[in-house]
C-alpha positions in Angstrom: 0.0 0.0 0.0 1.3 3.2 -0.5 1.5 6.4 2.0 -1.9 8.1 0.3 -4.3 5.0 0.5 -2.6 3.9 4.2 -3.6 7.9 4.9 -6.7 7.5 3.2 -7.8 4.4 5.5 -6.5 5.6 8.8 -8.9 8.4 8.5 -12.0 6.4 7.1 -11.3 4.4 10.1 -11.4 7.0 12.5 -15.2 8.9 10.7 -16.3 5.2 11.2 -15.2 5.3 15.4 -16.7 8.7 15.5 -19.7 8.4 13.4 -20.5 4.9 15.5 -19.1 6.2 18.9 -17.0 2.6 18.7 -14.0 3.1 21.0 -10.5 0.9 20.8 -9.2 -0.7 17.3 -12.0 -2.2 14.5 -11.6 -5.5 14.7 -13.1 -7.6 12.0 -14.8 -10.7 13.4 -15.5 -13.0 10.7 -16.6 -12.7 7.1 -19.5 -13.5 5.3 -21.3 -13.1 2.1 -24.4 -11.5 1.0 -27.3 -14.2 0.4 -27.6 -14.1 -3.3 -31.5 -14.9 -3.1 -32.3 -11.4 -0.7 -33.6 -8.2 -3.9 -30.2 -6.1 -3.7 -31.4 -2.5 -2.0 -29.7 0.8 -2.2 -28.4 1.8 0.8 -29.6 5.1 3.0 -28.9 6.3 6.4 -27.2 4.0 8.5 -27.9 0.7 5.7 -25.0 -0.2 3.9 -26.0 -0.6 0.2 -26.3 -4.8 -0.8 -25.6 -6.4 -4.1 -25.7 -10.2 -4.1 -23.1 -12.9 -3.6 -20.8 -9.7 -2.3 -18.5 -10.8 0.7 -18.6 -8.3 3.9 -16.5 -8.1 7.1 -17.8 -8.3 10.1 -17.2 -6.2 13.1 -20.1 -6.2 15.5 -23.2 -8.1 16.7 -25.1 -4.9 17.3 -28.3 -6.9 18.8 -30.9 -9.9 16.9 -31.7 -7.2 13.4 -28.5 -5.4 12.8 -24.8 -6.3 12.1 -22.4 -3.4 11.8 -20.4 -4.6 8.8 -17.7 -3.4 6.3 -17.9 -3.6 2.4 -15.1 -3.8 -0.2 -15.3 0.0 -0.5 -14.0 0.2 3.7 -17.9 1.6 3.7 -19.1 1.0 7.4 -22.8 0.8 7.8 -25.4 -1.5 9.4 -26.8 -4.4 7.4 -30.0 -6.4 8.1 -30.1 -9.7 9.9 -31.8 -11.3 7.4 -29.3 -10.4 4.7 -26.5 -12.7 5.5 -27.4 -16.6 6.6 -25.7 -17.4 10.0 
């Protein structure tokens, strides 16, 4: 990686801890892919935007409906329950 995306990272990393009011390092928990049966939706708001079959990271449980999870972009946003199979 060069110095601009490292840069470029660090301070996506640290709108996500402010914007989320996460404290300590983003961890990413597992990974897991999109179900490519669930109608791909446009994201909004706190909703990270879904296409099917993509892979996300995962870095919190937030409670039964949400999961806080990252997209290939570094994009940080909550994504429904029902979107990824456990």
């Amino acid at each position: 990686m060069t110095l601009k995306e490292c840069k470029k990272e660090e301070k996506a990393d640290r709108e996500f801890q402010k914007k989320f009011k996460f404290e300590g390092n983003i961890h990413v928990l597992t990974r897991m892919m999109v179900d490519p049966a669930v109608m791909e939706k446009r994201g909004g708001g706190k909703n990270l935007p879904l296409r099917r079959g993509e892979i996300l990271d995962v870095i919190q449980f937030t409670n039964q409906e949400q999961i806080l999870c990252r997209n290939s972009q570094r994009r940080c946003k909550c994504v429904g329950a029902e979107a990824v199979p456990a």
